[in-house]
Structures are given as C-alpha cells and as structure tokens.
N, CA, C, O and CB atoms as a CASP TS submission, in Angstrom:
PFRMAT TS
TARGET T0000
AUTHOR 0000-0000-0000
METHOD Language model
MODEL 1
PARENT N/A
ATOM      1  N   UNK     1      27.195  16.829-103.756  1.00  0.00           N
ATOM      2  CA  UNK     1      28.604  16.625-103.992  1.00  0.00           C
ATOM      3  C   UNK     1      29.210  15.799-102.871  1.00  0.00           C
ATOM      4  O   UNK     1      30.097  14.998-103.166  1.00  0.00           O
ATOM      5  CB  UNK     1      29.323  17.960-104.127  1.00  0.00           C
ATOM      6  N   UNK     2      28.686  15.960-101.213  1.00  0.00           N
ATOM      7  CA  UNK     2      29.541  15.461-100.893  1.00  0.00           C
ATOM      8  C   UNK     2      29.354  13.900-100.309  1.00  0.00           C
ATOM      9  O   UNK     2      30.235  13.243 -99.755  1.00  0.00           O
ATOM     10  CB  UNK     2      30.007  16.347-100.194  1.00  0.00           C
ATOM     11  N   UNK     3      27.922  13.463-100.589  1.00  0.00           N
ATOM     12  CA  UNK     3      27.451  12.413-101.145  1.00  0.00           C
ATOM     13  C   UNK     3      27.818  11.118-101.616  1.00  0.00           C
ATOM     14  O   UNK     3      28.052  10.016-101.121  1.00  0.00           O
ATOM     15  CB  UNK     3      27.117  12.764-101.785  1.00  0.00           C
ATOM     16  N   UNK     4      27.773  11.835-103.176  1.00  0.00           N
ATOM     17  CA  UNK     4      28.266  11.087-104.100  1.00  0.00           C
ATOM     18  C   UNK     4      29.860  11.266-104.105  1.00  0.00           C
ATOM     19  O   UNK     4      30.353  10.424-104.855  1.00  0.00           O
ATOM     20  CB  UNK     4      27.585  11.422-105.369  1.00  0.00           C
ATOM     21  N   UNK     5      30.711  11.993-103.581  1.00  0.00           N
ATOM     22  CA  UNK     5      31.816  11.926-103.482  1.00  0.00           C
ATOM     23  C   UNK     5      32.369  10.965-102.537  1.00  0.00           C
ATOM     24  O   UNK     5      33.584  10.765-102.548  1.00  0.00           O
ATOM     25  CB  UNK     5      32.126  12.983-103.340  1.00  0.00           C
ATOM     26  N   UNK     6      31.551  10.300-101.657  1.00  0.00           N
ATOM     27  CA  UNK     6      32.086   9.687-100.419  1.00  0.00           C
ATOM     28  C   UNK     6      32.004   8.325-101.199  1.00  0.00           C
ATOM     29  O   UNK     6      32.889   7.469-101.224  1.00  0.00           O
ATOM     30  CB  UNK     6      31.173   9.892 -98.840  1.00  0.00           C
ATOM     31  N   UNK     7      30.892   8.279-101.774  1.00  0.00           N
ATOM     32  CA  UNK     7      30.996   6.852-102.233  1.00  0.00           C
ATOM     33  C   UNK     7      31.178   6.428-103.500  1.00  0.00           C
ATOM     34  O   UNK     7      31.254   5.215-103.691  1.00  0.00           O
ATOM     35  CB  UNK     7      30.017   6.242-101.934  1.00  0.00           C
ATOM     36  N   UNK     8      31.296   7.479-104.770  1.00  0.00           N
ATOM     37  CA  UNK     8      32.024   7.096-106.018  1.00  0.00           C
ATOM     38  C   UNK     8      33.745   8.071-106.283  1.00  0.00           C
ATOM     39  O   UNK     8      34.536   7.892-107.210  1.00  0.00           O
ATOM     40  CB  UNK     8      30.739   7.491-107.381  1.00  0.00           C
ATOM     41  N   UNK     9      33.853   8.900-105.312  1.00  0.00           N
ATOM     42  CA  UNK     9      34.791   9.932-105.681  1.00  0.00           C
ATOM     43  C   UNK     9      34.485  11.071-105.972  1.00  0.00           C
ATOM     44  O   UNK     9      33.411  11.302-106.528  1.00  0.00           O
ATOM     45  CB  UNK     9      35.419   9.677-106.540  1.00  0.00           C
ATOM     46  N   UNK    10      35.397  12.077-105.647  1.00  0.00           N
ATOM     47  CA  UNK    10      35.350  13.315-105.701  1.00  0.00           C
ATOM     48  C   UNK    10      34.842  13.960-107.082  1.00  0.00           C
ATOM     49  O   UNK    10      34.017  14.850-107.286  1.00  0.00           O
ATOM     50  CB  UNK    10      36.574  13.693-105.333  1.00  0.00           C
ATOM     51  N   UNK    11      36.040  12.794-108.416  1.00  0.00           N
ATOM     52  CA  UNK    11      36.001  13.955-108.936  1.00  0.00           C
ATOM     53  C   UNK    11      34.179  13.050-110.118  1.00  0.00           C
ATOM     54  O   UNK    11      33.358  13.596-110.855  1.00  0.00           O
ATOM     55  CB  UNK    11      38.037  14.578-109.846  1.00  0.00           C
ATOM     56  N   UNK    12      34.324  11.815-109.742  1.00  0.00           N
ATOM     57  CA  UNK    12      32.586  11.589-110.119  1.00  0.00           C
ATOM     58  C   UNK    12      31.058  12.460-109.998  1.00  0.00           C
ATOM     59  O   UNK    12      30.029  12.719-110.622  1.00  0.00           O
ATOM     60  CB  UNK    12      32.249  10.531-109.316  1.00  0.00           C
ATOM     61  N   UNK    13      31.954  12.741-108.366  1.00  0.00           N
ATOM     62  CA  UNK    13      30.839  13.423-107.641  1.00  0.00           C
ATOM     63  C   UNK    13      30.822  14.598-108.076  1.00  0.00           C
ATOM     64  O   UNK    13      29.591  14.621-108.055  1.00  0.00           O
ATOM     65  CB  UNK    13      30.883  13.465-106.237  1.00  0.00           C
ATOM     66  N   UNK    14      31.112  15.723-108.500  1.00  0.00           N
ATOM     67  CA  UNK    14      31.757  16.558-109.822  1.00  0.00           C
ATOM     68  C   UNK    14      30.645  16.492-110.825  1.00  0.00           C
ATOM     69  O   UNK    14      29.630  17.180-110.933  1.00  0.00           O
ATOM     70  CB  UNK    14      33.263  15.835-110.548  1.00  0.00           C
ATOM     71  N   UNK    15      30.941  15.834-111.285  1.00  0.00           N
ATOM     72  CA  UNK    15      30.385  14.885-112.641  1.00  0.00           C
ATOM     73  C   UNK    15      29.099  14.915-112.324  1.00  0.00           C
ATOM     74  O   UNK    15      28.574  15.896-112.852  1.00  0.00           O
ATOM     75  CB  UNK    15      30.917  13.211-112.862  1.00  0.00           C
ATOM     76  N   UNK    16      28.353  14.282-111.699  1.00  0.00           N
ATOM     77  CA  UNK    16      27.425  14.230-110.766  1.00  0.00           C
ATOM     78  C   UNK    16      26.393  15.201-110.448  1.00  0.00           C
ATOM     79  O   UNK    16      25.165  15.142-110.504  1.00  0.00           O
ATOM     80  CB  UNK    16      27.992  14.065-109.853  1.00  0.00           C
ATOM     81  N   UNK    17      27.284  16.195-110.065  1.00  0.00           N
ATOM     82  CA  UNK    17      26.493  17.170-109.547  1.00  0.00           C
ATOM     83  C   UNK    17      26.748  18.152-110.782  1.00  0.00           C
ATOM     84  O   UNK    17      26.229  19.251-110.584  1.00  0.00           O
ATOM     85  CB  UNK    17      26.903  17.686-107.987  1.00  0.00           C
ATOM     86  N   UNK    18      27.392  18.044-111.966  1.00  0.00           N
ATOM     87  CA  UNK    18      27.229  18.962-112.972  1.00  0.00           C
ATOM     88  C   UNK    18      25.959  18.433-113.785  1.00  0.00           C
ATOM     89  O   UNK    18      25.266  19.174-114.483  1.00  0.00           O
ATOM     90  CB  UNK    18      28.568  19.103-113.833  1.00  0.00           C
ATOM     91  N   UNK    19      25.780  17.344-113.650  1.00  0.00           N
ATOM     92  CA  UNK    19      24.495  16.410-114.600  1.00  0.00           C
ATOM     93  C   UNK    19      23.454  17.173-113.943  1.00  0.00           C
ATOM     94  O   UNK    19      22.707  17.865-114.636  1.00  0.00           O
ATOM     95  CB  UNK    19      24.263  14.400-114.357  1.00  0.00           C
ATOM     96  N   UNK    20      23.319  17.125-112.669  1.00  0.00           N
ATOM     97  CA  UNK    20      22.235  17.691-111.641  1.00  0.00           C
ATOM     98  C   UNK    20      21.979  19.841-111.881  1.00  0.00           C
ATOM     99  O   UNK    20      20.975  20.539-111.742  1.00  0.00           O
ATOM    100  CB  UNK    20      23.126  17.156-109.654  1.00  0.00           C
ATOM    101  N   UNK    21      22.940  20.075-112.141  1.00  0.00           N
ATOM    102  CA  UNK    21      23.153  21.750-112.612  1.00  0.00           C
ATOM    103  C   UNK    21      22.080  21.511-113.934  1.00  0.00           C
ATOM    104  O   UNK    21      20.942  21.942-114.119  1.00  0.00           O
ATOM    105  CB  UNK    21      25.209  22.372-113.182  1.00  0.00           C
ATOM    106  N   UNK    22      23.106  20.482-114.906  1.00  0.00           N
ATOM    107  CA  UNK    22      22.714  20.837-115.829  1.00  0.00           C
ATOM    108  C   UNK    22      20.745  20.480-116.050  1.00  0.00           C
ATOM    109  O   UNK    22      20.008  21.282-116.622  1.00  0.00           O
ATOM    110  CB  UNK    22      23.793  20.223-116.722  1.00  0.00           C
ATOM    111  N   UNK    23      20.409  19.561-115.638  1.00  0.00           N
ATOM    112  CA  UNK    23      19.322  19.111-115.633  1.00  0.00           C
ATOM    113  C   UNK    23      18.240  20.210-115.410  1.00  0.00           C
ATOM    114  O   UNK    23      17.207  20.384-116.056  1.00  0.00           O
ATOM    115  CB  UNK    23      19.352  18.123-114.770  1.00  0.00           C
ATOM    116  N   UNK    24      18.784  21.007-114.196  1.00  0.00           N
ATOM    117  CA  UNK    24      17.848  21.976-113.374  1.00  0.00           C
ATOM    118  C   UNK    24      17.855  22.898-114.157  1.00  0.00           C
ATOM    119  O   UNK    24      16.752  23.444-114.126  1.00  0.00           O
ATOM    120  CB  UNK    24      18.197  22.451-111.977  1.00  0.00           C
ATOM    121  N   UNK    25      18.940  23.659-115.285  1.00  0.00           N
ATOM    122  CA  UNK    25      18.765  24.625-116.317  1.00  0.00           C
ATOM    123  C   UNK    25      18.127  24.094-116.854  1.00  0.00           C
ATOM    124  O   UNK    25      17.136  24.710-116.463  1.00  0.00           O
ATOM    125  CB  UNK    25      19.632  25.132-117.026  1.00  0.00           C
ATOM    126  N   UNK    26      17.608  23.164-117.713  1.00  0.00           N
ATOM    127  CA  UNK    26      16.788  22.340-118.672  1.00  0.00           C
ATOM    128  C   UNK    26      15.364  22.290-118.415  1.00  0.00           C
ATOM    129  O   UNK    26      14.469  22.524-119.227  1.00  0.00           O
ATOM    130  CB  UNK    26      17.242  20.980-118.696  1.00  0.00           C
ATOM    131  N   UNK    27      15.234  21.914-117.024  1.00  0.00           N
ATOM    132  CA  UNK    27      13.847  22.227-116.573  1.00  0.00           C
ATOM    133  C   UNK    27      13.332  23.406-116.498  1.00  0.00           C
ATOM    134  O   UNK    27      12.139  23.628-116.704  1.00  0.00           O
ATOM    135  CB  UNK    27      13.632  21.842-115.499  1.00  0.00           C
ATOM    136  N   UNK    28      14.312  24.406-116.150  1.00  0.00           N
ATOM    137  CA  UNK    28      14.165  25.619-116.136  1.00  0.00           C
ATOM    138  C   UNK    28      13.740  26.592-117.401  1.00  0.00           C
ATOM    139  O   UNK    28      13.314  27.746-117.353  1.00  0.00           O
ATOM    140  CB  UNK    28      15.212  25.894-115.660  1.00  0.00           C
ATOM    141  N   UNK    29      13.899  26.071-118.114  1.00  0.00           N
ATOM    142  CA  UNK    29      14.554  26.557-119.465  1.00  0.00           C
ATOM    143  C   UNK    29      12.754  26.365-120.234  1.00  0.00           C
ATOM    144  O   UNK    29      11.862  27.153-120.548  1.00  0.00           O
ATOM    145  CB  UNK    29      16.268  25.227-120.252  1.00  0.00           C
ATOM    146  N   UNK    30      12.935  24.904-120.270  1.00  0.00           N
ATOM    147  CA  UNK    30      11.531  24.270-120.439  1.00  0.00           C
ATOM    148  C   UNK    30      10.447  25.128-119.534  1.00  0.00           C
ATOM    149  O   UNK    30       9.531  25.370-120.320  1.00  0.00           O
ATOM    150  CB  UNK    30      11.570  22.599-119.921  1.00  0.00           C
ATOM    151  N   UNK    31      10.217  25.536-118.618  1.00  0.00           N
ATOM    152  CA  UNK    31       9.363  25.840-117.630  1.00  0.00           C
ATOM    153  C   UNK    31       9.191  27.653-118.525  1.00  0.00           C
ATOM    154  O   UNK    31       8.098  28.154-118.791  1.00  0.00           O
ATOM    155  CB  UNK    31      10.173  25.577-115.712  1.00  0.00           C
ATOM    156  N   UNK    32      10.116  28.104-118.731  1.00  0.00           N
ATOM    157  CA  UNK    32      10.013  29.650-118.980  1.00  0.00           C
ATOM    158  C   UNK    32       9.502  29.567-120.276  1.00  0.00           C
ATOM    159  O   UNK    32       8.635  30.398-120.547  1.00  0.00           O
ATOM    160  CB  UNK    32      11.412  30.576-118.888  1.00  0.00           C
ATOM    161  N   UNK    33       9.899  28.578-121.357  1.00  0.00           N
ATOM    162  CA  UNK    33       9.516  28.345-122.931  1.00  0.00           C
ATOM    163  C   UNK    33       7.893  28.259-123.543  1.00  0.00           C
ATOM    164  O   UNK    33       7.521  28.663-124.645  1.00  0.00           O
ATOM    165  CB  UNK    33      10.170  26.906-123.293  1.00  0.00           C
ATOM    166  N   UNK    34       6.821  27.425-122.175  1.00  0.00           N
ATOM    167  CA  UNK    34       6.069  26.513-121.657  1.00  0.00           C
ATOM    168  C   UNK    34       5.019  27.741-121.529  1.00  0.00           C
ATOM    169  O   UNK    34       4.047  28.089-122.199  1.00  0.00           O
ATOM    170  CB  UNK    34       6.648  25.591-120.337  1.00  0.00           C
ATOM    171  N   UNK    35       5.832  28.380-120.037  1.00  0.00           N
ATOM    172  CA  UNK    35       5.248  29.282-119.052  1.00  0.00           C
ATOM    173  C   UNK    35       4.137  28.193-118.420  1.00  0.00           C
ATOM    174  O   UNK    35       3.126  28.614-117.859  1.00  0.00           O
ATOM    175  CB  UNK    35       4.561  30.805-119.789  1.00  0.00           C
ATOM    176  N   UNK    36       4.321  27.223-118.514  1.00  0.00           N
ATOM    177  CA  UNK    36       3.698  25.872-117.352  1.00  0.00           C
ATOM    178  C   UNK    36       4.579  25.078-117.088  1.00  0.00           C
ATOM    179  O   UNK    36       5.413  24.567-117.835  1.00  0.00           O
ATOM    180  CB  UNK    36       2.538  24.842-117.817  1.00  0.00           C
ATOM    181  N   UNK    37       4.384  24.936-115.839  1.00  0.00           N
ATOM    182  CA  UNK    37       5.280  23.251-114.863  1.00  0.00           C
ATOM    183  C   UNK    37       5.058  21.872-115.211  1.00  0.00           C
ATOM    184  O   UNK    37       5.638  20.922-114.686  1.00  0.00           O
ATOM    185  CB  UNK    37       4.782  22.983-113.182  1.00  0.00           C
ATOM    186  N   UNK    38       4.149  21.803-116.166  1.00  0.00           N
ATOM    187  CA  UNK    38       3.334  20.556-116.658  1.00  0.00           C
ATOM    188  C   UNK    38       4.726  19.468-117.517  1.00  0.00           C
ATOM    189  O   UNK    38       5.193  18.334-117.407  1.00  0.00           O
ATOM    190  CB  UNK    38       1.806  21.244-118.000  1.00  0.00           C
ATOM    191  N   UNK    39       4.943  20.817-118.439  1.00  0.00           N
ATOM    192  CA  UNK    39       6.295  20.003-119.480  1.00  0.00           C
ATOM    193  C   UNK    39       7.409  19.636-118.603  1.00  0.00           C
ATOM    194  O   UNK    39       7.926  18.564-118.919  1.00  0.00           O
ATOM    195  CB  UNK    39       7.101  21.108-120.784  1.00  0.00           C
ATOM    196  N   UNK    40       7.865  20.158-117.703  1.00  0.00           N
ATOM    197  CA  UNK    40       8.943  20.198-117.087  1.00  0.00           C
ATOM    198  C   UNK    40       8.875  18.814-115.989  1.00  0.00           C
ATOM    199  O   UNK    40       9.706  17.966-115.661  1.00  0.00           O
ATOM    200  CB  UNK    40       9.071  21.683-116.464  1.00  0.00           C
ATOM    201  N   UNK    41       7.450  19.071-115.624  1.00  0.00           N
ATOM    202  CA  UNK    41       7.368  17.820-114.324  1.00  0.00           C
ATOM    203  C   UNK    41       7.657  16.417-115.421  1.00  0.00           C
ATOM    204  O   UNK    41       8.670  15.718-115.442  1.00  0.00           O
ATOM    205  CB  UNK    41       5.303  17.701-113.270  1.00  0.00           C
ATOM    206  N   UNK    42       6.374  16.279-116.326  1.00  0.00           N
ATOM    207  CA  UNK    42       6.754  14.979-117.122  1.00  0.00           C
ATOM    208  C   UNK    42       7.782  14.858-117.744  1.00  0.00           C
ATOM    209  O   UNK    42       7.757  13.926-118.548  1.00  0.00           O
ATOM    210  CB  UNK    42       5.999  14.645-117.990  1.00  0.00           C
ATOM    211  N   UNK    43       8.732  15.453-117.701  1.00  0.00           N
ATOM    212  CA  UNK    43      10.155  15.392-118.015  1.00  0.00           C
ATOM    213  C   UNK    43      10.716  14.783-117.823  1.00  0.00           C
ATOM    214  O   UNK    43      11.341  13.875-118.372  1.00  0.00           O
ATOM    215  CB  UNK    43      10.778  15.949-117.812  1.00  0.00           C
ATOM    216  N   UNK    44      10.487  15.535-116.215  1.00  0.00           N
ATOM    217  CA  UNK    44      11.523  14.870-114.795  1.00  0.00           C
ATOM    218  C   UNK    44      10.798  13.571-114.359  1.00  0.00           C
ATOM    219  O   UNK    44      11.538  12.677-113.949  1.00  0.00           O
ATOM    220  CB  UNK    44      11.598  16.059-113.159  1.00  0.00           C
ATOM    221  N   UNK    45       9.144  13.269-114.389  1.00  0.00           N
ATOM    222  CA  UNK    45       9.779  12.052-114.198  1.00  0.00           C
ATOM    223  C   UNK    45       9.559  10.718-114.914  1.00  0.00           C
ATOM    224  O   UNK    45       9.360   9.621-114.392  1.00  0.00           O
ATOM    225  CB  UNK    45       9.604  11.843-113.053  1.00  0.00           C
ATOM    226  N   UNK    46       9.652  11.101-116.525  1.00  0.00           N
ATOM    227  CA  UNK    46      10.248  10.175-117.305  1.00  0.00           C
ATOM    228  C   UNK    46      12.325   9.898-116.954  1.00  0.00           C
ATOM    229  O   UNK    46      13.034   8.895-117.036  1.00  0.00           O
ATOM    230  CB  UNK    46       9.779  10.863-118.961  1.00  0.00           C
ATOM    231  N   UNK    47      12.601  11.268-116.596  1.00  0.00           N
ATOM    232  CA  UNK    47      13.808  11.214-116.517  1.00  0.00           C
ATOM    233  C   UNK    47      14.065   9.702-115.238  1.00  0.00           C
ATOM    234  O   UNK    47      14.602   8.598-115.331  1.00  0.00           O
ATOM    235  CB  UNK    47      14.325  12.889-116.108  1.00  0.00           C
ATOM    236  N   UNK    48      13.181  10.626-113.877  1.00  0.00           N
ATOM    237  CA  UNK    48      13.193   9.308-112.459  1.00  0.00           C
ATOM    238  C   UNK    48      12.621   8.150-113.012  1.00  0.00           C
ATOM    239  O   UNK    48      12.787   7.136-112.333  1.00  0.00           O
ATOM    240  CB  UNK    48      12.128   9.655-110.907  1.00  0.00           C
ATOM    241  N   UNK    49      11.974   8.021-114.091  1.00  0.00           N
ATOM    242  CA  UNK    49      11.439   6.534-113.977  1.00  0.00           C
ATOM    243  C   UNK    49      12.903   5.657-114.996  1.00  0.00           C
ATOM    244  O   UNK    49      13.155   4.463-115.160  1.00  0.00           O
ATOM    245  CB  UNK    49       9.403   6.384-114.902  1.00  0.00           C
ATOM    246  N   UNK    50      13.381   6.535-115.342  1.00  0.00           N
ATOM    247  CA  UNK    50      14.508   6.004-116.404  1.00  0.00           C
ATOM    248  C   UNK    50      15.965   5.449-115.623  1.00  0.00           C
ATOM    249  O   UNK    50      16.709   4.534-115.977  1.00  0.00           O
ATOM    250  CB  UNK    50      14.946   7.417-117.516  1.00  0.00           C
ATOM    251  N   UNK    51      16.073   6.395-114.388  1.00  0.00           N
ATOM    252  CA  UNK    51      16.831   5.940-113.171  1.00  0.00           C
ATOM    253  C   UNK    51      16.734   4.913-112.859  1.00  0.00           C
ATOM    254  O   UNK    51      17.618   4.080-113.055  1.00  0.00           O
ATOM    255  CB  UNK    51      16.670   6.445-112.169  1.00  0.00           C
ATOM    256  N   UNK    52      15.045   4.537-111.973  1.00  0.00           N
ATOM    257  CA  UNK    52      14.754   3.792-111.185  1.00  0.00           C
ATOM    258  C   UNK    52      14.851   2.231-111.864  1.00  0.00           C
ATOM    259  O   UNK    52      15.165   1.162-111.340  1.00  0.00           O
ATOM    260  CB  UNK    52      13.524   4.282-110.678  1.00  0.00           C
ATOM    261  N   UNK    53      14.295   2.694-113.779  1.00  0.00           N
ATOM    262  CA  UNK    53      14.760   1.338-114.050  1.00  0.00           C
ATOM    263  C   UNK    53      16.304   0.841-114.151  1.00  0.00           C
ATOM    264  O   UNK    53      16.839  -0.165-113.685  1.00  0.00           O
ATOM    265  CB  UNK    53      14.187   1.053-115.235  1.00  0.00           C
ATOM    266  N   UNK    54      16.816   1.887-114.914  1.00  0.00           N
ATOM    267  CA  UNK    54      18.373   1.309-114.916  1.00  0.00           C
ATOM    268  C   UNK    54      18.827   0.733-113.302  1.00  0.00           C
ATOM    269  O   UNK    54      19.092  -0.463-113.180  1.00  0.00           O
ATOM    270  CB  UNK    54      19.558   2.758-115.420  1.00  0.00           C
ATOM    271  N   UNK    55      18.902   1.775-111.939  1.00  0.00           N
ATOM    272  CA  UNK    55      19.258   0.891-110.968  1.00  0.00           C
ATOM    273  C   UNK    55      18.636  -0.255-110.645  1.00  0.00           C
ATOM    274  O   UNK    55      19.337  -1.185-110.247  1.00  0.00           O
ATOM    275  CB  UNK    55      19.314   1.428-110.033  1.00  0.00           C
ATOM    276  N   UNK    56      17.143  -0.431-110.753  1.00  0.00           N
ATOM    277  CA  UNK    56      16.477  -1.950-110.385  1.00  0.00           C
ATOM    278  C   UNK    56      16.958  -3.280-111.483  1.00  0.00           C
ATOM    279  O   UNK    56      16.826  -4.455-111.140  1.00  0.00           O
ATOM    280  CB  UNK    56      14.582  -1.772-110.524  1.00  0.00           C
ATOM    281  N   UNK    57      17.464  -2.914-112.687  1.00  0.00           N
ATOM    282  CA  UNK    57      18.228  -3.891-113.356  1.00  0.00           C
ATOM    283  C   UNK    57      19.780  -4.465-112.914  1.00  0.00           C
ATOM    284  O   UNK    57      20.302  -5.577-112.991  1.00  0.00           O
ATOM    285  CB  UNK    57      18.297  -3.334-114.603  1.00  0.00           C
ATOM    286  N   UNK    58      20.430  -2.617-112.218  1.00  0.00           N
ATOM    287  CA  UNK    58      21.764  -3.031-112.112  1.00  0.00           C
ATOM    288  C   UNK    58      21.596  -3.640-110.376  1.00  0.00           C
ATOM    289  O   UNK    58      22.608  -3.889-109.722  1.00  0.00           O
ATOM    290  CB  UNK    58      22.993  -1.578-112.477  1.00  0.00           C
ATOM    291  N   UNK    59      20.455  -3.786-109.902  1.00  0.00           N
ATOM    292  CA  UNK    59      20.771  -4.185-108.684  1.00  0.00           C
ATOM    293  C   UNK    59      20.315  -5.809-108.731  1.00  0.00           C
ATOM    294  O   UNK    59      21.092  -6.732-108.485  1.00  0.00           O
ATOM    295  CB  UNK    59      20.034  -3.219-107.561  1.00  0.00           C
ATOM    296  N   UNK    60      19.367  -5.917-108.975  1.00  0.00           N
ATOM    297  CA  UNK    60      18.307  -7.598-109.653  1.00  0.00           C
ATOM    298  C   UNK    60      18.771  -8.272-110.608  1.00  0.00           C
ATOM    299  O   UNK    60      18.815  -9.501-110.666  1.00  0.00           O
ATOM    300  CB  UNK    60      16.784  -7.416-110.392  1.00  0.00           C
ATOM    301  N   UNK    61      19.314  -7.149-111.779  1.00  0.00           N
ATOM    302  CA  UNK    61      19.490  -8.329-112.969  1.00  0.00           C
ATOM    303  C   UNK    61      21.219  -8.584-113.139  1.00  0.00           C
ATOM    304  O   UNK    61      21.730  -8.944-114.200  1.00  0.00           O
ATOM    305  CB  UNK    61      18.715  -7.681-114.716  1.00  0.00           C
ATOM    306  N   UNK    62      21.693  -8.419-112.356  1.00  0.00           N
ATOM    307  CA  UNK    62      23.298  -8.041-112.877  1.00  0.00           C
ATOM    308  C   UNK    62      23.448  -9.772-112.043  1.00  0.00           C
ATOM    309  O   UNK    62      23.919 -10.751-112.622  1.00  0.00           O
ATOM    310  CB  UNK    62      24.471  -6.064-111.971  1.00  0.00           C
ATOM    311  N   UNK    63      23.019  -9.774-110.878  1.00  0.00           N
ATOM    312  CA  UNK    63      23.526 -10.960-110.478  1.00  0.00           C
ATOM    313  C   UNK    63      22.763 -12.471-110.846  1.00  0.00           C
ATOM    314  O   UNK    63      22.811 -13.483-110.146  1.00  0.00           O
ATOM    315  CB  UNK    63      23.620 -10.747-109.079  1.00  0.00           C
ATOM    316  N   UNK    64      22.029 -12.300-112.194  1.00  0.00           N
ATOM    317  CA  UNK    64      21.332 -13.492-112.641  1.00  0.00           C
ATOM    318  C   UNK    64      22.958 -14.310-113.276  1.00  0.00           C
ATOM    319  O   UNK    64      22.926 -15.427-113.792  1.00  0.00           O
ATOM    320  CB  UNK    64      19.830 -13.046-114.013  1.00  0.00           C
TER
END
C-alpha cells in the first residue's frame, strides 16, 4: 500500500492492494481444492508472465 500509493495514489494503491488480497484468496482457495501447490504456482506465474508482458510493451512499445 504504501508503495504503490507514493507513486500512483492512495486511493489506487487501495485498489492495488485489494487485487493483491484478492489474488492470495484465489491461490489459496485453489491450493485447499487441489490439496497441491502445483495448480496454484502455474497460476501465479502465468498470472507474472502476463504482467511482465503487459509492462515490457507499456515500457518499449508505447514509445514506437
């Protein structure tokens, strides 16, 4: 929160860190459904690879 509040706003950072709540119930959720970490990890990081592309576009491709 206080993070992302410094550099998009408070009430983003909010926002932000409710995406991050909510995410961690989801994994969680998944993990107990499962009763393995397996579903939950490839989750998360289809989720990080889905990040990493959107920011490497908005940082590389925005200024073509």
């Amino acid at each position: 929160m206080v993070v992302t509040g410094v550099y998009i706003g408070a009430g983003w950072g909010m926002v932000m860190c409710a995406a991050v709540g909510t995410g961690g119930v989801v994994w969680s959720l998944l993990y107990e459904r499962q009763k393995t970490i397996v579903g939950a990890w490839v989750s998360r990081a289809l989720v990080d690879l889905s990040l990493m592309i959107i920011g490497y576009r908005l940082l590389f491709m925005a200024s073509q």
